[in-house]
Structures are given as structure tokens and as C-alpha cells.
ChimeraX commands (.cxc) that place a marker at each C-alpha (Angstrom):
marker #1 position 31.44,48.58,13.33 radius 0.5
marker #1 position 31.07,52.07,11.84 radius 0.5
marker #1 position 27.93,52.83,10.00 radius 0.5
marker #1 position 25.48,55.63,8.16 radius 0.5
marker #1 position 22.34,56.45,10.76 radius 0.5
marker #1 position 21.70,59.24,8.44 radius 0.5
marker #1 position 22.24,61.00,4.86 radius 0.5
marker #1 position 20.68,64.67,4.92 radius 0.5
marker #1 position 20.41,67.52,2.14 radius 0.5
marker #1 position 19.32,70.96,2.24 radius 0.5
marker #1 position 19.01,73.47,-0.80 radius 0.5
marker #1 position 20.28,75.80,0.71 radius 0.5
marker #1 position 23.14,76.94,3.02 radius 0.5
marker #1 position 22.84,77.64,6.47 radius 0.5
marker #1 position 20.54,75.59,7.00 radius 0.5
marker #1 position 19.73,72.37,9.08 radius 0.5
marker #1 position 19.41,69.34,6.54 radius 0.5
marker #1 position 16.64,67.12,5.84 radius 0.5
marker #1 position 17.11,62.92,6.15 radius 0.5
marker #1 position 17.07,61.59,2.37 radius 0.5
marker #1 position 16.42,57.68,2.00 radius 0.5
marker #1 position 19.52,57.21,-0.51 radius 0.5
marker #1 position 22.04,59.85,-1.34 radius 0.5
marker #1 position 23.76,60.01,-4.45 radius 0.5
marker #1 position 27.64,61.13,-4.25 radius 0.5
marker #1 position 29.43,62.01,-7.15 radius 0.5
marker #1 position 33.14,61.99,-7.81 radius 0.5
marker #1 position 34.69,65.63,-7.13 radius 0.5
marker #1 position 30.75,67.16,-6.54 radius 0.5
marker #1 position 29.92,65.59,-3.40 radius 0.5
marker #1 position 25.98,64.60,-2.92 radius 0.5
marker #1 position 23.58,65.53,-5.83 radius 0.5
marker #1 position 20.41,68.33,-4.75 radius 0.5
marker #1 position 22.36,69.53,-1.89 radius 0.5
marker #1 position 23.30,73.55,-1.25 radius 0.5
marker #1 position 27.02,72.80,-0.41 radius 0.5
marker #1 position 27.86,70.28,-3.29 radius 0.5
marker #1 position 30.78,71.76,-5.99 radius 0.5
marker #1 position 31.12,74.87,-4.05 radius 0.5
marker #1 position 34.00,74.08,-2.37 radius 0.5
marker #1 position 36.18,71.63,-3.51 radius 0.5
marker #1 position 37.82,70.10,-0.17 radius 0.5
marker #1 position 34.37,70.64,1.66 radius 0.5
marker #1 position 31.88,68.70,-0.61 radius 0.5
marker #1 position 30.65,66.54,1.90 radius 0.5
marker #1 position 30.45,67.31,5.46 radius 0.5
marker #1 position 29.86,64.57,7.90 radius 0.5
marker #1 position 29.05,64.72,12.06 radius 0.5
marker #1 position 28.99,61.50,14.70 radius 0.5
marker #1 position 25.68,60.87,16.45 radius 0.5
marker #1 position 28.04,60.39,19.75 radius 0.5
marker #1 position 28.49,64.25,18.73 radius 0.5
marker #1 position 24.90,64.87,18.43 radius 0.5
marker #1 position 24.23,63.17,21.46 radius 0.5
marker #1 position 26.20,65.75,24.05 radius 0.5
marker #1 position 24.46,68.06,22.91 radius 0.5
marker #1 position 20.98,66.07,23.53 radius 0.5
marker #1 position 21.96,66.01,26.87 radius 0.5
marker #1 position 21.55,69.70,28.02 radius 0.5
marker #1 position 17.88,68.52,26.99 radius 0.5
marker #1 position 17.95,69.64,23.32 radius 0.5
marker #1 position 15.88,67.86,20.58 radius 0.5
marker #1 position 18.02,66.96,17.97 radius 0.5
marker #1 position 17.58,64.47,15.10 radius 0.5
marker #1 position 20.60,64.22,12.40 radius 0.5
marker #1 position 20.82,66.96,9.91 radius 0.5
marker #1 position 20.24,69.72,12.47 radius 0.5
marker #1 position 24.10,70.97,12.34 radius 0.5
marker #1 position 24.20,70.50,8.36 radius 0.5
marker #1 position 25.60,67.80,7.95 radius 0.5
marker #1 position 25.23,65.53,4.82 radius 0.5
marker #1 position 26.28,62.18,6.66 radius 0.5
marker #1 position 25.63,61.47,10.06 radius 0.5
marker #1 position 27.52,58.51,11.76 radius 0.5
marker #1 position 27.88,55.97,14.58 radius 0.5
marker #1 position 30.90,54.03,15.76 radius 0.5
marker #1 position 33.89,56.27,14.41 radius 0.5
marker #1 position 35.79,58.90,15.83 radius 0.5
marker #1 position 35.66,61.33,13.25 radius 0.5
marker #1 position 37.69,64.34,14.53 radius 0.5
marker #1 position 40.49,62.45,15.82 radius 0.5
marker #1 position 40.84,61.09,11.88 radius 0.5
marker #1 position 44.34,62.13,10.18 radius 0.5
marker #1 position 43.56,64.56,7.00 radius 0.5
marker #1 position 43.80,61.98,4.38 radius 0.5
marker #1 position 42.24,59.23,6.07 radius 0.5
marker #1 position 40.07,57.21,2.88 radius 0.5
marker #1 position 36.35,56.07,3.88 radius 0.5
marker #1 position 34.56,53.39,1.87 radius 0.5
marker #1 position 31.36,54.15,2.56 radius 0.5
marker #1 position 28.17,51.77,1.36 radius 0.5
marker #1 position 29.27,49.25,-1.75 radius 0.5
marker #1 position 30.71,52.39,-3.33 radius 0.5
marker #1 position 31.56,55.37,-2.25 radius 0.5
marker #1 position 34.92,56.83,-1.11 radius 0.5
marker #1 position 35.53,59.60,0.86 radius 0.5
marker #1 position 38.99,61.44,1.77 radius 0.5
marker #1 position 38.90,63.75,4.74 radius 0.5
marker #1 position 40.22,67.15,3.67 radius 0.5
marker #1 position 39.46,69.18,6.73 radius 0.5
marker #1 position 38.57,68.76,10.25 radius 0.5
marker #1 position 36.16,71.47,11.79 radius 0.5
marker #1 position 35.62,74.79,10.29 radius 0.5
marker #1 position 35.02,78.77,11.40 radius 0.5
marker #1 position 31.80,79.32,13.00 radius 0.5
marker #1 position 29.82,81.94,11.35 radius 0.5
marker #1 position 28.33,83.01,14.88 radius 0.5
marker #1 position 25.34,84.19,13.18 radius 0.5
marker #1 position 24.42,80.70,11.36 radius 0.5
marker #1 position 20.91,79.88,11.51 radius 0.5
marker #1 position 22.17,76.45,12.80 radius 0.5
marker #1 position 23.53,78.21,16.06 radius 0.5
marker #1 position 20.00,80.71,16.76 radius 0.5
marker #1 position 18.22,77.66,16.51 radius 0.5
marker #1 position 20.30,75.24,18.55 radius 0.5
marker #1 position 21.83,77.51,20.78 radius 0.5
marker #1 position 25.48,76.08,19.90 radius 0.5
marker #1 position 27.25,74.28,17.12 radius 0.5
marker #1 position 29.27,71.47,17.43 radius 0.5
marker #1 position 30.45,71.16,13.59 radius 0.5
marker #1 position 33.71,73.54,14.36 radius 0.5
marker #1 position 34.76,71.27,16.66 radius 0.5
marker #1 position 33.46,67.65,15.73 radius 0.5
marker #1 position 32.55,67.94,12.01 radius 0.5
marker #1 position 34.80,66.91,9.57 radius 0.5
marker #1 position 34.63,67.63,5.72 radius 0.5
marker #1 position 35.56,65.82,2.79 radius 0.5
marker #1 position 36.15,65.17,-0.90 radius 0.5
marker #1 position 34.03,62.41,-2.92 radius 0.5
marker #1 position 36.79,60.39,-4.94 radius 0.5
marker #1 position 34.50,57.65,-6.32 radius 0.5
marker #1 position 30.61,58.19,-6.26 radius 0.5
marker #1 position 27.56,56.44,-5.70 radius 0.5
marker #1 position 24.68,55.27,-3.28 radius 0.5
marker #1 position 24.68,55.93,0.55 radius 0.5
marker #1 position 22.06,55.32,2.84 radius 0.5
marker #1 position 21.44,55.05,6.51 radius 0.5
marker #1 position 22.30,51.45,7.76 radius 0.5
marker #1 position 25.64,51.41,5.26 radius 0.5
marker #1 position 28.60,50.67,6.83 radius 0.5
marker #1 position 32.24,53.00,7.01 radius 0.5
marker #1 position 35.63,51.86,6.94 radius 0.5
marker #1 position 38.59,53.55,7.06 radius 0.5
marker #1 position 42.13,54.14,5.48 radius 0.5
marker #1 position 44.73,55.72,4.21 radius 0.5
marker #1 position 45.75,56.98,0.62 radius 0.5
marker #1 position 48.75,56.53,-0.25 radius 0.5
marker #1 position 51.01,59.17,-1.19 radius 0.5
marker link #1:1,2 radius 0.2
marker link #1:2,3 radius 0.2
marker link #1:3,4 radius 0.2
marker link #1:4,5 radius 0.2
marker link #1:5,6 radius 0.2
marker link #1:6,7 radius 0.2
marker link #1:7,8 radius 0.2
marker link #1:8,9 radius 0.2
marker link #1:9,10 radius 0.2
marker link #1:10,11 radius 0.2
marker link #1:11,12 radius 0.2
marker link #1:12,13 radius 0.2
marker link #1:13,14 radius 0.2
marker link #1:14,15 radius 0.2
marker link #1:15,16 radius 0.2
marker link #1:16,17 radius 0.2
marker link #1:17,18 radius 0.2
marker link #1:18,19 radius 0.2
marker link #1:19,20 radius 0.2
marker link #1:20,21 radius 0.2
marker link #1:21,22 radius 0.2
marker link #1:22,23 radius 0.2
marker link #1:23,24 radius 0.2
marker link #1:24,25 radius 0.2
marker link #1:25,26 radius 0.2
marker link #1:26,27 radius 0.2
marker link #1:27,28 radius 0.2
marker link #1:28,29 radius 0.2
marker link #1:29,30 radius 0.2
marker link #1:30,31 radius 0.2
marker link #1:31,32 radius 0.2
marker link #1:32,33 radius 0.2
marker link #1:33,34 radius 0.2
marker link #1:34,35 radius 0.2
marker link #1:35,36 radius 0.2
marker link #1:36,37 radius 0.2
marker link #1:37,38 radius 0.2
marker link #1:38,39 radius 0.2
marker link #1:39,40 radius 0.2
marker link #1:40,41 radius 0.2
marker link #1:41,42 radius 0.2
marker link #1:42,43 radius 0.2
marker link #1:43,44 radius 0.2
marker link #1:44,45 radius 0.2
marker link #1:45,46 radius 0.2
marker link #1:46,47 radius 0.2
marker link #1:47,48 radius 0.2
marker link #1:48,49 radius 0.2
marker link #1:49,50 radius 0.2
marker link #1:50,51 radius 0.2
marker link #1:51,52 radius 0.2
marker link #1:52,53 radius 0.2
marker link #1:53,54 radius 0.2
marker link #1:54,55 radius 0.2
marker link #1:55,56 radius 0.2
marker link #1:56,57 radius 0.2
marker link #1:57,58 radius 0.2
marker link #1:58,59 radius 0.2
marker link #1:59,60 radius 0.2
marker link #1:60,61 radius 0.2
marker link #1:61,62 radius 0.2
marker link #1:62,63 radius 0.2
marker link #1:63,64 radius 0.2
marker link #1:64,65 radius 0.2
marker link #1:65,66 radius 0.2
marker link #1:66,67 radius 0.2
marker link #1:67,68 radius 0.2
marker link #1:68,69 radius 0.2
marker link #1:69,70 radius 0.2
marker link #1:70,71 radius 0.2
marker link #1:71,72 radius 0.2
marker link #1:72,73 radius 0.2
marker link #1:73,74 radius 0.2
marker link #1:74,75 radius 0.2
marker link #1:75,76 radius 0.2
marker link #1:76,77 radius 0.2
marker link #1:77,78 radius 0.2
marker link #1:78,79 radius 0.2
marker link #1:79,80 radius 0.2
marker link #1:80,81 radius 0.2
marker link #1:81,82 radius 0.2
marker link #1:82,83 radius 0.2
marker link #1:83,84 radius 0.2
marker link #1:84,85 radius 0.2
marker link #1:85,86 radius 0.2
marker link #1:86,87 radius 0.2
marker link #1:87,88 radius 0.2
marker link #1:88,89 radius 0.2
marker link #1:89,90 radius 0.2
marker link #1:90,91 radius 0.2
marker link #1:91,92 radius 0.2
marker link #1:92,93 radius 0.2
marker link #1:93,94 radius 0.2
marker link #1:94,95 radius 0.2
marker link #1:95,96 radius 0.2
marker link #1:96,97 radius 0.2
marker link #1:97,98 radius 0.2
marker link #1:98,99 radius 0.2
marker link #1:99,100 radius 0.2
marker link #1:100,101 radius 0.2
marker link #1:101,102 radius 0.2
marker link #1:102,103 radius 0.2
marker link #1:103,104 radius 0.2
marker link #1:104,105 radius 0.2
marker link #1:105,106 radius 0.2
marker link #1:106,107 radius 0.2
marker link #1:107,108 radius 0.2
marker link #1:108,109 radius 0.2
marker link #1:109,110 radius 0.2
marker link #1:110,111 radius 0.2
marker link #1:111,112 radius 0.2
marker link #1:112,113 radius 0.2
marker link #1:113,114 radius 0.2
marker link #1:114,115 radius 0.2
marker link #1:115,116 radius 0.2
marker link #1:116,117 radius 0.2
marker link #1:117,118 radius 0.2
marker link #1:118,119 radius 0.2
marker link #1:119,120 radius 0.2
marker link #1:120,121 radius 0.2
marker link #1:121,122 radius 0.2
marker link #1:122,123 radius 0.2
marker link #1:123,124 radius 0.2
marker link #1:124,125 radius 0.2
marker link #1:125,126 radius 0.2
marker link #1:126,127 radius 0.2
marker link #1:127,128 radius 0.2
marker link #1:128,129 radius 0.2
marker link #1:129,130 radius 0.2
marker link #1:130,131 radius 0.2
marker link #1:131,132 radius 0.2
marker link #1:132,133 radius 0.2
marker link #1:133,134 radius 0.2
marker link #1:134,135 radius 0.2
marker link #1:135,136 radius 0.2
marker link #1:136,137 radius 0.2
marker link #1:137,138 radius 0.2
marker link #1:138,139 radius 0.2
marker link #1:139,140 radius 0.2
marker link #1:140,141 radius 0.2
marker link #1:141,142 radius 0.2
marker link #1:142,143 radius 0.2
marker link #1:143,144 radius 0.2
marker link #1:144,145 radius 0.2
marker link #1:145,146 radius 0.2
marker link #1:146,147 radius 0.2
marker link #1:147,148 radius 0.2
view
């Protein structure tokens, strides 16, 4: 089953994100206190797998989730492989709607000096909150599709 391991926030961009107990999402914002939430409207939440994470643990980096920026970090789902459009219920709550999958690199990110590399152009994915509310690490994701 696919779950939250981890919901981060930073206040500002560029950054690697902190772990927050409890997130709050809100509808067309995405997740209140962080840097990235309203700016954009199809990336208001940005979310990365741990299986992601973990490649790059093994060439021996020390990574905990939040270093690439991402608010939502996950287990159990293949989240680049998911069709734009692709609903997740998240927690009791919260649906998402993937909007984007990867981005540009800005090769001078401070998420790339520190780490070295970035996996978020290639793994991340990025959506739109369509109902808000809670998440927190330990909730679980399923997924769907919104009907046209």
C-alpha cells in the first residue's frame, strides 16, 4: 500500500525542506507556510518517492526526505510513471491531481551544490490541491483518475 513517510516545508525557495508533523493543504494553494504554495498554479505541491531518495543514498549520500524540496515524500507508488491527471486521495482528505511530471533543473539550485545531483527533474512530480486538509507521515495514497 502507498503511504506519506514524510510532509516537508521550507519558507523559502531553493531550498531543502524541513519534516512538519501535519501539513495543512488547501484547495487551489497547496500546503499552508510553505515558499512554493500559490505561486504556481499547476505546481502547488511537489511530491518525490523514498525509492527515489534511496538511489541516490546509495553512492553513500545522507539524505533524509525534504532534501530535494519536496513537500510530500512517499513509499509504495510509482510516481513518475503516473498519467497527468491521475487523482490522489491522500490522508482522510486530501486530493491531489498530478499536473506535471519533472521539471527544468536550475543547475545552480542550492539543492544540487549541496547534494551533488537532483533527482526531482526526473522523478518528482507536481501537483494541484483540489480538496484540502490534513496530511501526515504514516497516511496512506491512492490513486485515480478524473474524469473528463
Amino acid at each position: 500500500m502507498a503511504s506519506v513517510i514524510a510532509v516537508c516545508q521550507s519558507k523559502k525557495k531553493g531550498i531543502k525542506k524541513e519534516a512538519i508533523a501535519v501539513g495543512i493543504f488547501q484547495e487551489k494553494h497547496g500546503l499552508d507556510g510553505d515558499a512554493h504554495a500559490g505561486s504556481l498554479p499547476k505546481r502547488q505541491v511537489s511530491l518525490l518517492a523514498t525509492e527515489s531518495i534511496d538511489k541516490m543514498k546509495s553512492r553513500g549520500l545522507d539524505l533524509v526526505p525534504g532534501d530535494f524540496a519536496e513537500n510530500i515524500t512517499t513509499e509504495g507508488i510509482d510516481l513518475p510513471h503516473l498519467p497527468i491527471g491521475t487523482t490522489l486521495a491522500v490522508g482522510e482528505k486530501v486530493i491531489l491531481e498530478v499536473t506535471q511530471i519533472g521539471k527544468e533543473c536550475h543547475t545552480a539550485c542550492a539543492i544540487r551544490r549541496q547534494v551533488g545531483d537532483c533527482i526531482m527533474p526526473a522523478e518528482g512530480i507536481f501537483a494541484r490541491v483540489v480538496r484540502g486538509g490534513p496530511i501526515k507521515a504514516g497516511d496512506s495514497i491512492k490513486t485515480g483518475e478524473i474524469s473528463q
